[in-house]
gemmi code that builds the backbone of each chain (N, CA, C; Angstrom):
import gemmi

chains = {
    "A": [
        ("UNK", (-142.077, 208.986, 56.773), (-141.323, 208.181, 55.819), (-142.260, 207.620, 54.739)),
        ("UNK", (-141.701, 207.661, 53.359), (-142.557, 207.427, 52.422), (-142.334, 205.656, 52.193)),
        ("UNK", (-143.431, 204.857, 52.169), (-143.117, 203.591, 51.626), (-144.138, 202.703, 50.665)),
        ("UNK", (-143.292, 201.934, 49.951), (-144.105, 201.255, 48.908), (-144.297, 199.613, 49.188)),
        ("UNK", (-145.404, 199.588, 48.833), (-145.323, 198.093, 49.465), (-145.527, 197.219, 48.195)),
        ("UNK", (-144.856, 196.041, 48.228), (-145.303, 194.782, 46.938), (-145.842, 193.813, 47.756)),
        ("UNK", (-147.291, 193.172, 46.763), (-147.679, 192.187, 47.715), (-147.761, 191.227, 46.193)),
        ("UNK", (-147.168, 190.104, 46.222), (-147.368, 188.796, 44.952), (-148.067, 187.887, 45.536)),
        ("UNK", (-148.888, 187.696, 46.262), (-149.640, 186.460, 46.681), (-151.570, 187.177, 46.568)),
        ("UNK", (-152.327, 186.418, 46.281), (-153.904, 186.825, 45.866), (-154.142, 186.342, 47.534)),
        ("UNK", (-155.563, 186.753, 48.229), (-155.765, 186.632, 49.083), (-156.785, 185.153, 49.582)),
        ("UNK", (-156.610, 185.185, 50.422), (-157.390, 183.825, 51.174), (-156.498, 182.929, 51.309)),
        ("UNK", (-155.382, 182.275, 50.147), (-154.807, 180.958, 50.196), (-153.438, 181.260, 50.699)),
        ("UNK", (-153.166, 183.005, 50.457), (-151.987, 182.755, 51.571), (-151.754, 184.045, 52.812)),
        ("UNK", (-151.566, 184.088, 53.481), (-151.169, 185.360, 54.371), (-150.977, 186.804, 54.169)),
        ("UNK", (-150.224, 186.860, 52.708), (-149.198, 187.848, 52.441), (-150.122, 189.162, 52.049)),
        ("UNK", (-151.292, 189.002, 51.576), (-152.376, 190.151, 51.692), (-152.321, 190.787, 53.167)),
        ("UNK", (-152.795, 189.894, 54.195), (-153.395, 190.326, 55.549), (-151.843, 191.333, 55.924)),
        ("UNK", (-151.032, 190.488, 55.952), (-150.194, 190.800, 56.618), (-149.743, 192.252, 56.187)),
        ("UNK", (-149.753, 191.990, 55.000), (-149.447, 193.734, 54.071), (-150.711, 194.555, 54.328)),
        ("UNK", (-151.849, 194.341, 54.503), (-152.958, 195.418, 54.729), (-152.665, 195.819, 56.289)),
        ("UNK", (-152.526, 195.010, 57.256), (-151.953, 195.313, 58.686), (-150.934, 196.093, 59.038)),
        ("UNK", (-149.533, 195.948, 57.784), (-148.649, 196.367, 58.205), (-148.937, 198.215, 57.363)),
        ("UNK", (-149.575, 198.357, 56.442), (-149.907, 199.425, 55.833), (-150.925, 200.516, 57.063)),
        ("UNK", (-151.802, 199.662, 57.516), (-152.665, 200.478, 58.448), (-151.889, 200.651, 59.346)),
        ("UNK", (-150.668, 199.883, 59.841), (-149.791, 200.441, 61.206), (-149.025, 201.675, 60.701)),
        ("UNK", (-148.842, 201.566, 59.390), (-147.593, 202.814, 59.310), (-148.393, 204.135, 58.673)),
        ("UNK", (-149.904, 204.019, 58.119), (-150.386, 204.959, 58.325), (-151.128, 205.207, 59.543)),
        ("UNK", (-151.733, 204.844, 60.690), (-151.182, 205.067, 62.047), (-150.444, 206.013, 62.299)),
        ("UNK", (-149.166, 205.755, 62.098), (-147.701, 206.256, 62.606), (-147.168, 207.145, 61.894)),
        ("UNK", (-148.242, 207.955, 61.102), (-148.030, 208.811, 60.549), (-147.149, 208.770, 58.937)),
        ("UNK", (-146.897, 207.213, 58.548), (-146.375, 207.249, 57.254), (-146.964, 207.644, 56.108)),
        ("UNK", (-146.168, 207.566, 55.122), (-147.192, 207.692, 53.997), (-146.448, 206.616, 52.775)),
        ("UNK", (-148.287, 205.934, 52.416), (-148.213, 204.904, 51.798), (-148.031, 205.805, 50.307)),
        ("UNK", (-146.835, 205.698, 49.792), (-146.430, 206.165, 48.110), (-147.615, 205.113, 47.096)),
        ("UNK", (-147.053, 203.981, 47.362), (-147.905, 202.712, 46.603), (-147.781, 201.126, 46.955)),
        ("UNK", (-149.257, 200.856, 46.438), (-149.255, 199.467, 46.679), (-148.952, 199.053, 45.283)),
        ("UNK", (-147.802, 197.716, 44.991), (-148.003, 197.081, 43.561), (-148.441, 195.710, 43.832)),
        ("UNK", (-149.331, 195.399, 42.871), (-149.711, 194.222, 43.337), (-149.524, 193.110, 41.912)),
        ("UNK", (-148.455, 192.143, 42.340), (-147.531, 191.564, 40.810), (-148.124, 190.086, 41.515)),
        ("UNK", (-147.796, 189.658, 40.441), (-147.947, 187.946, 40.511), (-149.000, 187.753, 40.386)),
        ("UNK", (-149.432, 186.319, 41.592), (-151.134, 186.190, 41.961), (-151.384, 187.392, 42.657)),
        ("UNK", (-150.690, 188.049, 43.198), (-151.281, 189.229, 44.035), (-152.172, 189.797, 42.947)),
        ("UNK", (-152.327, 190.158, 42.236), (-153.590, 190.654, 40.861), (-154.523, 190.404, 41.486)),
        ("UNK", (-155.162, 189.104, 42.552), (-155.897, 188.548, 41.990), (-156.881, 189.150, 43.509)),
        ("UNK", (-156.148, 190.121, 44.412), (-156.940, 191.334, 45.246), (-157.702, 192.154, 44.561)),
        ("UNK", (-157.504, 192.196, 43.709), (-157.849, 193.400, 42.936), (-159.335, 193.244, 41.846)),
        ("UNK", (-160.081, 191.810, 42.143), (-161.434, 191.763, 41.761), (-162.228, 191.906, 42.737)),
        ("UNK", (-163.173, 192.774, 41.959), (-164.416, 193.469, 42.333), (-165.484, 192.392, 42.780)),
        ("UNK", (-164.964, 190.918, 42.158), (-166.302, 189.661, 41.681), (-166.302, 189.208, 43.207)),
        ("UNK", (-165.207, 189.294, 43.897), (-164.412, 188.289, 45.166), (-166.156, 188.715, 46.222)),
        ("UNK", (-166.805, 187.367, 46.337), (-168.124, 187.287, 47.278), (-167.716, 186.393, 48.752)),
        ("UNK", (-166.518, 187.216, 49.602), (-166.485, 185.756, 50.775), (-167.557, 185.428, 51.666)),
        ("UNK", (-167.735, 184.891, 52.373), (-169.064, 184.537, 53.673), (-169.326, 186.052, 54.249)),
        ("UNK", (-170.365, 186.567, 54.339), (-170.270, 187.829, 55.472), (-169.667, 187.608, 56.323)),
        ("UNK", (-169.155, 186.391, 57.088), (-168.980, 186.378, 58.534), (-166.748, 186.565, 58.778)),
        ("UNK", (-166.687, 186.469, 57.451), (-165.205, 186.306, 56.637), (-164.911, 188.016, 56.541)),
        ("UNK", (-163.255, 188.125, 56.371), (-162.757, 189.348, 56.085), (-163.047, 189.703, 54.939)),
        ("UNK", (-163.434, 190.596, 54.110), (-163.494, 191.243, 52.487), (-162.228, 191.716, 52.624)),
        ("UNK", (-161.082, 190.780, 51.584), (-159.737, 191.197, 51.680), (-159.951, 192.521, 50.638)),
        ("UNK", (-160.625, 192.489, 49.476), (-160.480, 193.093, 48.566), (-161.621, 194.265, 49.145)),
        ("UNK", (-162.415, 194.186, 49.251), (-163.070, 195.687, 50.021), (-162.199, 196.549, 50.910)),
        ("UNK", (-161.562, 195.408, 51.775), (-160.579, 195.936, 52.714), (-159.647, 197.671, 51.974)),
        ("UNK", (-158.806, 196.404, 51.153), (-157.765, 197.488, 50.263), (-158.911, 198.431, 49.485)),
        ("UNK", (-159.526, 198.403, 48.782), (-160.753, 199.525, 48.263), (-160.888, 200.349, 49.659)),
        ("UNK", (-161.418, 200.057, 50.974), (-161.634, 201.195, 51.513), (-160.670, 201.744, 52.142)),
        ("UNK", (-159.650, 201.239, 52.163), (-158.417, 202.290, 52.951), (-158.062, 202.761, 51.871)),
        ("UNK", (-157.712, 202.740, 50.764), (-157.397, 203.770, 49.721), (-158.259, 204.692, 49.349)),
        ("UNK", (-159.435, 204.482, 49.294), (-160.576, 205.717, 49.305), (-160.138, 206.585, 50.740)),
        ("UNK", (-159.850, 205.953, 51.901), (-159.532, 206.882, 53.043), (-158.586, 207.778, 53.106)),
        ("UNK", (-157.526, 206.991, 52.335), (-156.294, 207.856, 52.552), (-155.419, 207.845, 51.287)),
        ("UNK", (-156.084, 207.959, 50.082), (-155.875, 208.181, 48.702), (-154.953, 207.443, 48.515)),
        ("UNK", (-154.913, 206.245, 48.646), (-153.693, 205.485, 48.379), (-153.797, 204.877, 46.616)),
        ("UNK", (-152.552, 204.848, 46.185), (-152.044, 204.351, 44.910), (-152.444, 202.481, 44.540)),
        ("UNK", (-153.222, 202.197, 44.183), (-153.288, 200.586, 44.290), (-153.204, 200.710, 42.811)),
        ("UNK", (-151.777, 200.095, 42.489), (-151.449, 199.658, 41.034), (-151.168, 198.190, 41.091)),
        ("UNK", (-151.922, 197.334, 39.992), (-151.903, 195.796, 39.509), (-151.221, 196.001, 38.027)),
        ("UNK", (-149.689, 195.253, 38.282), (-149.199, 194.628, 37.158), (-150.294, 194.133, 36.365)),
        ("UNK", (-149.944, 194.771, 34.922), (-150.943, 194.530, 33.784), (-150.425, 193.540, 32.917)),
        ("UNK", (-149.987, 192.860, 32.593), (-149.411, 191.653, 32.719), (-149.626, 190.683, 33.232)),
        ("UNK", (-149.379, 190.521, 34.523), (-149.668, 189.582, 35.484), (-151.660, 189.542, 35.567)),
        ("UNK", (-151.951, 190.729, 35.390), (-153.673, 191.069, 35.225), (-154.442, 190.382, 34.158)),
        ("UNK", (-153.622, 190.514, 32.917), (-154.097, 189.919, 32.031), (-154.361, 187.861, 31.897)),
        ("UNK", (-153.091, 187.517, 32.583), (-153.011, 186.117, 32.363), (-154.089, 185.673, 33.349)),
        ("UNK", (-154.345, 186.547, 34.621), (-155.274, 185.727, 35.195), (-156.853, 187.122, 35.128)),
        ("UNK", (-157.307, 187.174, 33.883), (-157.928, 187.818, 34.372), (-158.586, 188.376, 34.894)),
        ("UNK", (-158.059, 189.307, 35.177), (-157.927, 190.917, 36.242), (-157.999, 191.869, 34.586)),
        ("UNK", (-159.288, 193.135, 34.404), (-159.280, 193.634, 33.793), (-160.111, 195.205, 34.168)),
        ("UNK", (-159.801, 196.237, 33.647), (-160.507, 197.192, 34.019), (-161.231, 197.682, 32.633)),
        ("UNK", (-162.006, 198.316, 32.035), (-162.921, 198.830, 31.113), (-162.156, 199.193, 30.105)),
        ("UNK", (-160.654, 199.870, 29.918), (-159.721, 199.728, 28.644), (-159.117, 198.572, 28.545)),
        ("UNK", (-159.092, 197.656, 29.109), (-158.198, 196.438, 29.153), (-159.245, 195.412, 28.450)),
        ("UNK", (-160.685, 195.450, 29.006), (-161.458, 194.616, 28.750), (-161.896, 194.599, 27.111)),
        ("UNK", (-161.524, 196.307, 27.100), (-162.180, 196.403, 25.607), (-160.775, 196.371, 24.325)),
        ("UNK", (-159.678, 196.391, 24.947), (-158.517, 196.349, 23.836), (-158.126, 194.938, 23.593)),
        ("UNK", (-158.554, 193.681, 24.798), (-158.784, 192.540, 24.699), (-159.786, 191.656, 23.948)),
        ("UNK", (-160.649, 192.390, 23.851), (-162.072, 192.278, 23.106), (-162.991, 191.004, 24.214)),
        ("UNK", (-162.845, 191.999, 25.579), (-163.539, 190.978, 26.585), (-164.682, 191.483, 26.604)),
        ("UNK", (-165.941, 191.161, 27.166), (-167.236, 191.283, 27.307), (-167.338, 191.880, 28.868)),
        ("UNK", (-166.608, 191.931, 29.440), (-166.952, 192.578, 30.950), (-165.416, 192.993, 31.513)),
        ("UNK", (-165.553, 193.591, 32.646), (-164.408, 194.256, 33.567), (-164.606, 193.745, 34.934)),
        ("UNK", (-163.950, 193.317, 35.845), (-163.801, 193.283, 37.160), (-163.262, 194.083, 38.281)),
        ("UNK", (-161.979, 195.136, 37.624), (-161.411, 195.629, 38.816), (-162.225, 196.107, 39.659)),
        ("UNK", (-161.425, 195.990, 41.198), (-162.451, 196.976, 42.002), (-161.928, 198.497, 42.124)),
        ("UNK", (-162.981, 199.207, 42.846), (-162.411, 200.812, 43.275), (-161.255, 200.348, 43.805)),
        ("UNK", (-160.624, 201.681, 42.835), (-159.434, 202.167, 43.637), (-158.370, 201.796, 43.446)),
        ("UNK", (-158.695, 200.382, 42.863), (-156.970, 200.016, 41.394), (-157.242, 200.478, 40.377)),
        ("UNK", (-155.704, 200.404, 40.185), (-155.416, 200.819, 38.754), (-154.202, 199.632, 37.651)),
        ("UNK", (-154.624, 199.835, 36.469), (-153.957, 198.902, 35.718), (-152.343, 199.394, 35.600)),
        ("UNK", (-151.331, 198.923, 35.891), (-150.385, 199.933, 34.949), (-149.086, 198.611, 34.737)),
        ("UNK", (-147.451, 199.433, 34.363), (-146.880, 198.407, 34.211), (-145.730, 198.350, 35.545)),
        ("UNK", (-144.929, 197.476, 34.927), (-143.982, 197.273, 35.882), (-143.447, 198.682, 36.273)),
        ("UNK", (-143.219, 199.495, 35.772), (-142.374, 201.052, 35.984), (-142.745, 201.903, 37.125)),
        ("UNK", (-143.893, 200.983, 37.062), (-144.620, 201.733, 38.569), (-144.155, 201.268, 40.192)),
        ("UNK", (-143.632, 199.657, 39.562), (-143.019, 199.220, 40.804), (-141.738, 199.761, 41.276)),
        ("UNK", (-141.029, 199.407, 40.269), (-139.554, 200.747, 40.221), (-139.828, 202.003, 40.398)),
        ("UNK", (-140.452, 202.757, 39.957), (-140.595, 204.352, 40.046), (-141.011, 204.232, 42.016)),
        ("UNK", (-141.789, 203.310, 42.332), (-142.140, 203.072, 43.946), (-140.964, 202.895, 44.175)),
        ("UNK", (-140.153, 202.011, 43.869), (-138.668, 201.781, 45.168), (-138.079, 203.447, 44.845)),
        ("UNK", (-137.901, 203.799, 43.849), (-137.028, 204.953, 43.817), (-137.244, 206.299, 44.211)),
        ("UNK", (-138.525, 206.445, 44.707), (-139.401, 207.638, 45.474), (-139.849, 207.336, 46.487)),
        ("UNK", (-139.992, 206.109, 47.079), (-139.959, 205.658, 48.691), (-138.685, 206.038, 49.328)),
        ("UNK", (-138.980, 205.593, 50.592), (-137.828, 205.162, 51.524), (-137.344, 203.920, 51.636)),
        ("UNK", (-138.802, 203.384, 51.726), (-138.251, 201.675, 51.605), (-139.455, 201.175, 50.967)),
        ("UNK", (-138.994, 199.699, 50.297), (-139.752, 198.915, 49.504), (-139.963, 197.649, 50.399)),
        ("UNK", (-141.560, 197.503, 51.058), (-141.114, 196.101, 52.073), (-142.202, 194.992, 50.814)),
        ("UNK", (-141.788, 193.876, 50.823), (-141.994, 192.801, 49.986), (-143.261, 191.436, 50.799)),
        ("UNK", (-144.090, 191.330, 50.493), (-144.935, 190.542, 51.546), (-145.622, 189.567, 50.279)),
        ("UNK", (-145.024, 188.240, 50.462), (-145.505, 187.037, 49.347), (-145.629, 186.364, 50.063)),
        ("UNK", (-145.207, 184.669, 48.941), (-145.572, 183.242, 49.917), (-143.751, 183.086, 50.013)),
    ],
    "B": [
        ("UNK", (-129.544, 196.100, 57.890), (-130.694, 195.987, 57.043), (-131.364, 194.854, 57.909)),
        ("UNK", (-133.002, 194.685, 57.931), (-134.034, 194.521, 58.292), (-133.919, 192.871, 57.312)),
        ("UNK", (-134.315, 191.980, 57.945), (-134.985, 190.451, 57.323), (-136.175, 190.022, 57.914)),
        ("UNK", (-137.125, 189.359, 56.776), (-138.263, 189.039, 57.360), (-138.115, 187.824, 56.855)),
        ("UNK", (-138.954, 186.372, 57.686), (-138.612, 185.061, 57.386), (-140.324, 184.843, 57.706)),
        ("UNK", (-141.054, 184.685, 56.520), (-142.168, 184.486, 56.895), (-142.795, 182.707, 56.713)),
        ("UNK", (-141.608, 181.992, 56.562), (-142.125, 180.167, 56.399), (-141.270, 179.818, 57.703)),
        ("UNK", (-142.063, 178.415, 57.845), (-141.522, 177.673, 59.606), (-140.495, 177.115, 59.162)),
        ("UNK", (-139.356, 177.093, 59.727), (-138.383, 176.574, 59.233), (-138.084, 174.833, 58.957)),
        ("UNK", (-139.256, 174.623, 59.811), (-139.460, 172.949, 59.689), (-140.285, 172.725, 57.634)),
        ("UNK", (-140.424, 173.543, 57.387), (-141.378, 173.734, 56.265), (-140.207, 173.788, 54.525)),
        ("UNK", (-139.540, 174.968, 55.573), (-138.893, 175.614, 53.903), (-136.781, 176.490, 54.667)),
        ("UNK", (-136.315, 175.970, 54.020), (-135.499, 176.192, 54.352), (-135.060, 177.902, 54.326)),
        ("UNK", (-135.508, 179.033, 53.907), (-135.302, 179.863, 53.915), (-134.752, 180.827, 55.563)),
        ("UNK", (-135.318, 180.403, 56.484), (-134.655, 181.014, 57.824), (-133.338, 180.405, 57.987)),
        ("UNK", (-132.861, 179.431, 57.347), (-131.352, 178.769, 57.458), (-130.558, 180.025, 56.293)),
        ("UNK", (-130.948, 179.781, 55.797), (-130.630, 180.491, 54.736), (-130.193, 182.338, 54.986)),
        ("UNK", (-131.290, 182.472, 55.430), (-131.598, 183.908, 56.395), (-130.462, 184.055, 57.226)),
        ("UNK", (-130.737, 183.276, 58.153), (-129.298, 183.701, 58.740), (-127.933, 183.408, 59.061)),
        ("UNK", (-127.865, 182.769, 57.933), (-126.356, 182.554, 57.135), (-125.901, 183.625, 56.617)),
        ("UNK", (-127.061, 184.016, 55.836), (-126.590, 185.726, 54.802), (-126.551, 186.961, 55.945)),
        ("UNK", (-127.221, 187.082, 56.912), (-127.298, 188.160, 57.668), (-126.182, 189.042, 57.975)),
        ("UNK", (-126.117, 190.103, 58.186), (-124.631, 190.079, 58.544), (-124.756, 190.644, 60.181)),
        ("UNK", (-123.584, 191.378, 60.843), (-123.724, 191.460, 62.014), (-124.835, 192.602, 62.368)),
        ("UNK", (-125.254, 192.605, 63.145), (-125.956, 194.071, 63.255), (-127.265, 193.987, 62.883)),
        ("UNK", (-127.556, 192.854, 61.637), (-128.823, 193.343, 61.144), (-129.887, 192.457, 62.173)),
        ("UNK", (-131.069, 192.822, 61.610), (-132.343, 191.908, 62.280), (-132.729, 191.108, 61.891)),
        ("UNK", (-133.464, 190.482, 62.639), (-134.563, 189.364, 61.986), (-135.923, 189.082, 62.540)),
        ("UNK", (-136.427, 189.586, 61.208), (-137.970, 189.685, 62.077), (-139.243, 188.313, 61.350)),
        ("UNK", (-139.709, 187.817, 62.684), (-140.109, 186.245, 62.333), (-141.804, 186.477, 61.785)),
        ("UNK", (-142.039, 186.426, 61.015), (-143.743, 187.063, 60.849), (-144.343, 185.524, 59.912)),
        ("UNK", (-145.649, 185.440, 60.091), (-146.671, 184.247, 59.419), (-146.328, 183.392, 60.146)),
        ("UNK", (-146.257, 181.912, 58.860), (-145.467, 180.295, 59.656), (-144.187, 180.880, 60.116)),
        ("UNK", (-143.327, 182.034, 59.797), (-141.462, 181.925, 60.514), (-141.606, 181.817, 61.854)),
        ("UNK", (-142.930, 182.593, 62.425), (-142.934, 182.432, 64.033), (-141.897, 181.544, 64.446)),
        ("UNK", (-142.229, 180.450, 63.413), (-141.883, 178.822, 64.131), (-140.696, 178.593, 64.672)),
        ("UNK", (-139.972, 179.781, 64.091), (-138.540, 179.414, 64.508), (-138.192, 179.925, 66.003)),
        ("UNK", (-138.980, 180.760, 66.153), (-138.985, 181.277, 68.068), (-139.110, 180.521, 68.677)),
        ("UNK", (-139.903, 179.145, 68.382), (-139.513, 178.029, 69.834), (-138.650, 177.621, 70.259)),
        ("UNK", (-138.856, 177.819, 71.530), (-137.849, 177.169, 72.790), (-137.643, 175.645, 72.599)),
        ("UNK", (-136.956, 174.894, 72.160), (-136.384, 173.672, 72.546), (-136.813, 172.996, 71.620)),
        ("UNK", (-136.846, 173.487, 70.031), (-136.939, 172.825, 68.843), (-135.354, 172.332, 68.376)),
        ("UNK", (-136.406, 171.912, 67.394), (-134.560, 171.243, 66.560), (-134.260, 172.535, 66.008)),
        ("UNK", (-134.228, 173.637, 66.118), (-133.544, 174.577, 65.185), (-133.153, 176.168, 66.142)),
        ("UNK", (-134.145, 175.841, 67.786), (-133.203, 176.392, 68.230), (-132.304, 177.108, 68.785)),
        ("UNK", (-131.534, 175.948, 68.482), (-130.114, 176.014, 68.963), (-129.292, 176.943, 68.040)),
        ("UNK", (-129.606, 176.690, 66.748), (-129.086, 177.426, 65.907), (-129.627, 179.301, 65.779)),
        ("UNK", (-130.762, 179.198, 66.336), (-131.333, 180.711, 66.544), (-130.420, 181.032, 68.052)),
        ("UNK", (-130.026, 180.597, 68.789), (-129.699, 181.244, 69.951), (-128.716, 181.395, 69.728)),
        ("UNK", (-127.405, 180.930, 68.516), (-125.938, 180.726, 68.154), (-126.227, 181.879, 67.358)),
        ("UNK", (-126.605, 182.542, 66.518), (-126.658, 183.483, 66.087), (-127.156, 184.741, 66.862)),
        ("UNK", (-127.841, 184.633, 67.429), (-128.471, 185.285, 68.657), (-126.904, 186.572, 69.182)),
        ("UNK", (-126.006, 186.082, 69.096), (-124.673, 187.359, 69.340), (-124.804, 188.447, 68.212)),
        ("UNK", (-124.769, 187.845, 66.847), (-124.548, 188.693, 65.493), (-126.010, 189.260, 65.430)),
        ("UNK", (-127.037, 188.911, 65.420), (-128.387, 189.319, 65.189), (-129.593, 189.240, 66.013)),
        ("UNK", (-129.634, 190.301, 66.008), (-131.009, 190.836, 67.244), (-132.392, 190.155, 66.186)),
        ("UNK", (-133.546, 189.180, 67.019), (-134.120, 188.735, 66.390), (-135.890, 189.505, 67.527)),
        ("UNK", (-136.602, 189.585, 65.994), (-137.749, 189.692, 66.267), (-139.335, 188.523, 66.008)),
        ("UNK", (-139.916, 188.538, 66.691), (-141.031, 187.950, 66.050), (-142.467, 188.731, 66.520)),
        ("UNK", (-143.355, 188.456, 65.160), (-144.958, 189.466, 64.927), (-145.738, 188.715, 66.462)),
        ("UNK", (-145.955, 189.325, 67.292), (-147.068, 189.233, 67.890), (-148.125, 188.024, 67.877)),
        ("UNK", (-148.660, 189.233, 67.070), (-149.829, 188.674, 66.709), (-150.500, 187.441, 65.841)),
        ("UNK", (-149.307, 187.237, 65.280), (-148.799, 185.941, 64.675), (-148.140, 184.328, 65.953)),
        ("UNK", (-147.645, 184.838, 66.828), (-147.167, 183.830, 67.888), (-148.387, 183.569, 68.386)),
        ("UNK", (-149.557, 184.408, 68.674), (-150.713, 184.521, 69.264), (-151.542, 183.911, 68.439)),
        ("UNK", (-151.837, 183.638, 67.405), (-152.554, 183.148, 66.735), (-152.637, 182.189, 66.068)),
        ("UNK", (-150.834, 181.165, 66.211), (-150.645, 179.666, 66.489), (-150.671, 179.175, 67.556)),
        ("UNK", (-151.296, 180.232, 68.839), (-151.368, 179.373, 70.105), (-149.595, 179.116, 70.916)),
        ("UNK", (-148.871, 179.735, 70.359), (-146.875, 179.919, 70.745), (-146.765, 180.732, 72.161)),
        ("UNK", (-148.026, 181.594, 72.393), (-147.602, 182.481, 73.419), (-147.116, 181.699, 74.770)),
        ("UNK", (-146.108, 182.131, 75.342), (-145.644, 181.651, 76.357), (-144.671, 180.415, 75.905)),
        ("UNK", (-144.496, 180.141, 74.375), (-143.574, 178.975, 74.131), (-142.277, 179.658, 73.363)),
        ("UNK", (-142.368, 180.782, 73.518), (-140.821, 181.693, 72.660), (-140.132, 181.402, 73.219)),
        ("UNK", (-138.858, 181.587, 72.958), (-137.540, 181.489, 73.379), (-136.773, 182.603, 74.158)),
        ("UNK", (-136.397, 182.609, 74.973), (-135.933, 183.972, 76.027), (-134.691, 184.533, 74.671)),
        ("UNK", (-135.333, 186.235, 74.679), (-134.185, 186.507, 73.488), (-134.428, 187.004, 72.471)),
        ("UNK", (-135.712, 186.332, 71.923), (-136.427, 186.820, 70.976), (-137.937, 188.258, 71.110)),
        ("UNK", (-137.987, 188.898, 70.527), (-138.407, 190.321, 70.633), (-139.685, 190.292, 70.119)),
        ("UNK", (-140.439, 190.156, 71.295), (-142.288, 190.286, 70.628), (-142.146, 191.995, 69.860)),
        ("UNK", (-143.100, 191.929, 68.785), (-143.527, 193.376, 68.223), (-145.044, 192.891, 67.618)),
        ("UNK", (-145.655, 194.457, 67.812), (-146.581, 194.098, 66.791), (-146.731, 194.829, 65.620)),
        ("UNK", (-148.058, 195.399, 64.371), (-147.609, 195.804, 63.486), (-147.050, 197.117, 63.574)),
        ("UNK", (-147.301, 198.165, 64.701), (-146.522, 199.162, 64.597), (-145.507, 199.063, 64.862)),
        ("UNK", (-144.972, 197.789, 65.529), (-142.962, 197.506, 66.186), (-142.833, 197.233, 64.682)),
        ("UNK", (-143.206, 196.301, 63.791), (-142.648, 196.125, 62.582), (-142.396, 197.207, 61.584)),
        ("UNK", (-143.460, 198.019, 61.434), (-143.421, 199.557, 60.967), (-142.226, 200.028, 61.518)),
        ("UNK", (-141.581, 200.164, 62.826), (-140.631, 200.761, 63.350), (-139.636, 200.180, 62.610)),
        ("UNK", (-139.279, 198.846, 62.894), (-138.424, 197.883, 62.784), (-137.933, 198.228, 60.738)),
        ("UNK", (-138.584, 198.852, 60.220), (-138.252, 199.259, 58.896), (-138.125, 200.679, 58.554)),
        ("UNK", (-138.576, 201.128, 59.865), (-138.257, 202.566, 59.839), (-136.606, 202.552, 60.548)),
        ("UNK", (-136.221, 201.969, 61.705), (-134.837, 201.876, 62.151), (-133.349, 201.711, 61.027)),
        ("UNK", (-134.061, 200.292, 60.194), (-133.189, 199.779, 59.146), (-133.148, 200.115, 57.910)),
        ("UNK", (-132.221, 200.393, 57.185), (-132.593, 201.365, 56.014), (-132.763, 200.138, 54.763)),
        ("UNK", (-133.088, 199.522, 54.881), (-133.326, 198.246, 54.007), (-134.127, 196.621, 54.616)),
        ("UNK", (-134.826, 196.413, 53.822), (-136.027, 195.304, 54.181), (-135.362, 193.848, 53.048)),
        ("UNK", (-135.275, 193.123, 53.528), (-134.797, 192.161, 52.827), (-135.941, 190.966, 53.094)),
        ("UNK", (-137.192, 190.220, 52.022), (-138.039, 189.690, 52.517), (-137.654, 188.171, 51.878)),
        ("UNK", (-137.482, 187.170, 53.186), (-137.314, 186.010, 52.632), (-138.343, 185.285, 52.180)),
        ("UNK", (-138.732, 184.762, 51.163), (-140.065, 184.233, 50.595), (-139.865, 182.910, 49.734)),
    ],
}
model = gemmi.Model(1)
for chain_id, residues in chains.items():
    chain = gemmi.Chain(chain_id)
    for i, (resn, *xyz) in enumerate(residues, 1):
        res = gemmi.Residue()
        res.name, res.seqid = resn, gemmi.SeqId(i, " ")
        for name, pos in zip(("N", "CA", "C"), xyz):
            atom = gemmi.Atom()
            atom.name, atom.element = name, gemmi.Element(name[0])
            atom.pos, atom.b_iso = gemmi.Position(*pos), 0.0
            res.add_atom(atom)
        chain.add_residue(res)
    model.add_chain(chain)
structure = gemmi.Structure()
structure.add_model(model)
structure.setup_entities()
């Protein structure tokens, strides 16, 4: 079964990361296949490269970088939502006229159409916020 | 269709809410703070076991386990963990996430 997941919450201050990276590794497990991750709201805010937690702490954002390198997964960040808090990748940084980029491996910038085009080529769309 | 109630209901009113809208048949699956609503002999329930006819209720594991709840659920309610939840959206052809 194909599924897309939305996660709107940034990681550490609330759950809705963990819980969506857990529930993604169970259903690829189980043989699913992850179509895409969108990541809207504060959820953007997985998606820096800068994020330094304690070694002794989870790397939420390495986390999602290395299971998508594993299993080619789609990690798209609302560009929009990217911009207000920025979240930028090397065309974004430079059509902004920013001085640096943050995304990490393995996202990608795009727009909302990507979240829709996910519900409508999944099976199911599961939703994990605050 | 599939519901997830991921705030304690002592917190945020959304599991009232939850399963008011539910309809017969569907689920409810308790994941993060919603755990909260699986306790046995809270103020709320009473109201989870009254619904308890119309809707088969679940709660995450690993989440009851990790507020220290284990052994305080309510007879009724359906331990899973993340692959029961994976199932639990593979069964229902729709995910409805209360937030």
């Amino acid at each position: 079964m194909k599924f897309t997941i939305q996660i709107n919450e940034g990681p550490y201050t609330h759950q809705a990361s963990d819980t969506a990276y857990n529930f993604a590794t169970a259903a690829l497990a189980a043989g699913h296949e992850i179509y895409r991750v969108f990541f809207y709201h504060d959820g953007v805010n997985n998606a820096t490269r800068l994020s330094t937690p304690p070694q002794d702490d989870r790397n939420v954002i390495n986390r999602w970088s290395d299971l998508a390198a594993k299993h080619n997964l789609d990690l798209v960040v609302c560009v929009a939502a990217a911009q207000r808090r920025g979240i930028a990748d090397a065309d974004e940084a430079k059509r902004n006229g920013k001085n640096a980029d943050n995304i990490a491996p393995g996202f990608r910038i795009s727009g909302l159409g990507q979240l829709i085009e996910g519900g409508i080529q999944s099976d199911r769309l599961v939703v994990f916020g605050d | 269709m599939l519901h997830t109630v991921n705030k304690s209901p002592f917190q945020k009113n959304t599991f009232e809410s939850c399963i008011k809208h539910a309809a017969k048949g569907s689920a409810v699956l308790l994941i993060e703070d919603g755990v909260y609503a699986a306790l046995k002999d809270s103020a709320v329930s009473a109201k989870v076991q009254q619904a308890m006819g119309d809707i088969t209720f679940y709660a995450l594991e690993p989440d009851v386990n990790a507020r220290g709840l284990k052994g305080k659920v309510m007879d009724g309610i359906n331990l899973v963990d993340y692959a029961g939840f994976v199932d639990l959206t593979v069964k229902f052809d729709r995910v409805q996430s209360w937030l």
